[in-house]
Backbone as JSON, one array per atom type, in Angstrom:
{
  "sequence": "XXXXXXXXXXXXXXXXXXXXXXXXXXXXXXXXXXXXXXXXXXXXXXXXXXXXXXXXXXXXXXXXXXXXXXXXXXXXXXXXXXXXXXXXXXXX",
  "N": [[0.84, -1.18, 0.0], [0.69, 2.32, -0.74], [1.68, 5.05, 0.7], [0.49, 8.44, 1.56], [2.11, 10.25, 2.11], [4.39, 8.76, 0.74], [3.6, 9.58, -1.94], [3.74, 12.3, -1.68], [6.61, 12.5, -1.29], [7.47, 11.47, -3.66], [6.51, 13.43, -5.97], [7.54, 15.64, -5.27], [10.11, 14.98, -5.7], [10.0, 14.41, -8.1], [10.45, 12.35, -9.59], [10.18, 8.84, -9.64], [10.99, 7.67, -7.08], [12.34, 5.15, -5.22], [10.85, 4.47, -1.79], [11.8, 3.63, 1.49], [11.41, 2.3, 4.71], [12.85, 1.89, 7.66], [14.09, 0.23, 10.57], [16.51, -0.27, 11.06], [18.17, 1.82, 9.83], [19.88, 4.81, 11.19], [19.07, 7.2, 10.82], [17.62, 9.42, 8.01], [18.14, 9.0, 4.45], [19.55, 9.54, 1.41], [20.17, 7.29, -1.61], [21.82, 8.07, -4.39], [22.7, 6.58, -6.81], [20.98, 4.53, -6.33], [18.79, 5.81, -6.3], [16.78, 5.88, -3.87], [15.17, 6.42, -1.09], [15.46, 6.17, 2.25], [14.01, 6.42, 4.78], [13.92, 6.52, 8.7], [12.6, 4.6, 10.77], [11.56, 5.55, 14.04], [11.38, 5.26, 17.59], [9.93, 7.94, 19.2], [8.56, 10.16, 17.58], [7.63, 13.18, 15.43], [5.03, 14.35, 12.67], [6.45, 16.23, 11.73], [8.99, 16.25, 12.08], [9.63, 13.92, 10.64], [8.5, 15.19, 8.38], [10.35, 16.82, 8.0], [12.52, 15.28, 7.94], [12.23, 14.21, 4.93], [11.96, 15.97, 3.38], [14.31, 17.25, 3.36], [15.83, 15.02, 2.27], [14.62, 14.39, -0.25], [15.91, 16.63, -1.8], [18.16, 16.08, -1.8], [17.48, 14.35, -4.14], [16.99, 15.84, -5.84], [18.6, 17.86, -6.13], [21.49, 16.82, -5.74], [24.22, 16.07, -7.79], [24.86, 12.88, -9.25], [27.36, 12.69, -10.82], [29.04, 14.87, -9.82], [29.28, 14.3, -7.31], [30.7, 11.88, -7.0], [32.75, 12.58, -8.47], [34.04, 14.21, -7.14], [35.39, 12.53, -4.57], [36.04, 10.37, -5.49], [37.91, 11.94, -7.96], [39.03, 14.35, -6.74], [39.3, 13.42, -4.71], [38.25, 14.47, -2.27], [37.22, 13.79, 1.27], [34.38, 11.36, 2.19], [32.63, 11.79, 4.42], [33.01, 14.65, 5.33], [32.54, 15.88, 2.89], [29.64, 14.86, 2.71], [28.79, 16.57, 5.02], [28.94, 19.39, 3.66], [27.65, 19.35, 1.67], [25.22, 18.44, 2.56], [24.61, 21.19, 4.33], [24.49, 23.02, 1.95], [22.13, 21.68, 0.46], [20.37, 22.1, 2.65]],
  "CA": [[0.0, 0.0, 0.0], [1.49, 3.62, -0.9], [1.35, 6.13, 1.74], [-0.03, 9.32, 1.05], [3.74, 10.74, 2.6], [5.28, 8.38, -0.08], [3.2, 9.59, -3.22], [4.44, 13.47, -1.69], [7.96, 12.6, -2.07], [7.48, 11.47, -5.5], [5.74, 14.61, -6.22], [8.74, 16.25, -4.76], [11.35, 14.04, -6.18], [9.65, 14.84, -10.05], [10.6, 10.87, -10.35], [9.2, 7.68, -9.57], [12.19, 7.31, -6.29], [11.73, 4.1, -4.03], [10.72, 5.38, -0.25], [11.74, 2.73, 2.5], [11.41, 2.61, 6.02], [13.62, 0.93, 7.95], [14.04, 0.3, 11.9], [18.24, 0.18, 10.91], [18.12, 3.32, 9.63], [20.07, 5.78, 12.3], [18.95, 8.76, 10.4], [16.89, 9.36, 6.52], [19.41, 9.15, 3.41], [19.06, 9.27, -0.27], [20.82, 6.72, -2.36], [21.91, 8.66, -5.76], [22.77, 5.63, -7.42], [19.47, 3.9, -6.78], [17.61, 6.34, -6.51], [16.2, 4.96, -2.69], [14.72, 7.6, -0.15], [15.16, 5.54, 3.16], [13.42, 6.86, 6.54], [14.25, 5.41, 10.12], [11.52, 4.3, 12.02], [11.39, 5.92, 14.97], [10.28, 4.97, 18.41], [9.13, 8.73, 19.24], [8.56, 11.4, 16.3], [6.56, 13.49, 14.9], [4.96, 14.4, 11.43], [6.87, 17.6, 11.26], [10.53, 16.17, 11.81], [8.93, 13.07, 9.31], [8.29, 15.58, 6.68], [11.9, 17.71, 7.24], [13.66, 14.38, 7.18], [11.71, 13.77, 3.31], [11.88, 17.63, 2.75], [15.72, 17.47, 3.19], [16.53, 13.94, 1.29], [14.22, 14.73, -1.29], [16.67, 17.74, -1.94], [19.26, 15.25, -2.75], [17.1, 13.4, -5.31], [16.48, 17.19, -6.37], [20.01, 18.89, -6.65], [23.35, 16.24, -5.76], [24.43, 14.72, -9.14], [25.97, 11.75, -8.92], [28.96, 12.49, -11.95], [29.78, 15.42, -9.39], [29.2, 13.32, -6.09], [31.8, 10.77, -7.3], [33.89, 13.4, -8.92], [34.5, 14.86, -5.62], [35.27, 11.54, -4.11], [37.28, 9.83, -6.31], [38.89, 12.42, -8.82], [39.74, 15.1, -6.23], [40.13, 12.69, -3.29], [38.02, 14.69, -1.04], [36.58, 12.38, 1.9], [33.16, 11.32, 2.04], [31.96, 12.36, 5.67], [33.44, 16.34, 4.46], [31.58, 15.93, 1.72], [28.16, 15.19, 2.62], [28.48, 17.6, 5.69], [28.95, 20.64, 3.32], [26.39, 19.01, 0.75], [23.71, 18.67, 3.6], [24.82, 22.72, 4.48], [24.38, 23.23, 0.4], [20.52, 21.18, 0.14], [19.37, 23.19, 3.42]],
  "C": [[0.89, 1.25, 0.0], [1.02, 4.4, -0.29], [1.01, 7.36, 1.02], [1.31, 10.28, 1.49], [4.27, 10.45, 1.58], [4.81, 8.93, -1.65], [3.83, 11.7, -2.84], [6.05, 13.38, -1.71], [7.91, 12.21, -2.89], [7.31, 12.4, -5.75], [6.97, 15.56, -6.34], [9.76, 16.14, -5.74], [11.27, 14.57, -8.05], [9.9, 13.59, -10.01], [9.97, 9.91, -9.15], [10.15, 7.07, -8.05], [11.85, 6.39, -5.42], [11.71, 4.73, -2.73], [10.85, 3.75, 0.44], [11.9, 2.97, 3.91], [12.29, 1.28, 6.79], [14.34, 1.22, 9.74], [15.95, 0.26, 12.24], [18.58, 1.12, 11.32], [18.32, 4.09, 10.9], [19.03, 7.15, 11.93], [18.29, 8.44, 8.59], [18.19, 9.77, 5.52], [18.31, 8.89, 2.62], [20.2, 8.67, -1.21], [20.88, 7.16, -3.47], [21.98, 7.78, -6.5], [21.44, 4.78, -8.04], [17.99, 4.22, -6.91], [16.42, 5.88, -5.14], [16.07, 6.28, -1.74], [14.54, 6.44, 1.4], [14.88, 6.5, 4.7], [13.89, 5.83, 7.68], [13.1, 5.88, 10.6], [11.83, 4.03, 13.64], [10.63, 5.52, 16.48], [9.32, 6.53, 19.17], [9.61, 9.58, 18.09], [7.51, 11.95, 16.16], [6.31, 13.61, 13.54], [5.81, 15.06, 10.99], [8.05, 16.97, 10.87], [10.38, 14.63, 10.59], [9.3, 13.78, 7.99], [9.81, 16.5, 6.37], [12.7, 16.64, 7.02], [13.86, 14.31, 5.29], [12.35, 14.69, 2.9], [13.51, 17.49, 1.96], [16.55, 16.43, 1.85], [15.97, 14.12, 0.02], [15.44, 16.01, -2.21], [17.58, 17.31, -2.5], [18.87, 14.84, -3.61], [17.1, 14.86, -6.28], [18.1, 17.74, -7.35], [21.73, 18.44, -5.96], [22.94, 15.47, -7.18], [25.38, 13.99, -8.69], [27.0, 11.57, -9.9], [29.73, 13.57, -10.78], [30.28, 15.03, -7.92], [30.9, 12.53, -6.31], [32.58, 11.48, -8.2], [34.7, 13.79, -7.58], [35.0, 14.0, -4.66], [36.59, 11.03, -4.32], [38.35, 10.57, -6.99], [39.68, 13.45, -7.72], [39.66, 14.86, -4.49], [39.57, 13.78, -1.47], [37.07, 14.09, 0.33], [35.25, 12.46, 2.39], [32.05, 12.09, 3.19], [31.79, 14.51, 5.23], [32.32, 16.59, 3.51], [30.06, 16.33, 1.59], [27.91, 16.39, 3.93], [28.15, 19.46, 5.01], [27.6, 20.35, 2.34], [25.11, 19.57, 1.1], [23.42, 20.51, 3.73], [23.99, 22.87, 3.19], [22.64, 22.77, 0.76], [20.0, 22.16, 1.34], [19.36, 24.47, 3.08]]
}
């Protein structure tokens, strides 16, 4: 069944992006590669910090490319944690 949350990050996304939930999950990421919007299921939350987790990862499906992702990585060797901290800065 498709949540009415998961058909607004599509919406968001402009593409068709898989949404998973997952009790792993420390924290919500967006897989560029696969194109995967994963949420952590939470034992307390609310809708709000729900919809800024989406808001935010959606942002990645929105505006990180993945030729410059893995440019930044690999070609000019700068390290991954660095990376997505200034990224995250950048999408908010």
């Amino acid at each position: 069944m498709v949540k009415n949350k998961d058909i607004l990050a599509k919406l968001l996304a402009t593409e068709n992006i898989t949404i998973r939930r997952s009790v792993r999950a420390e924290t919500a990421s967006f897989d560029l590669k696969n194109r995967v919007l994963t949420l952590p299921i939470l034992k307390v939350t609310t809708g709000d910090i729900m919809d800024m987790m989406t808001g935010h990862e959606v942002g990645h499906a929105l505006w990180t490319l993945m030729s410059e992702w893995e440019k930044a990585i690999y070609k000019e060797k700068i390290h991954k944690q660095i990376l997505n901290i200034v990224e995250d800065a950048r999408i908010e």
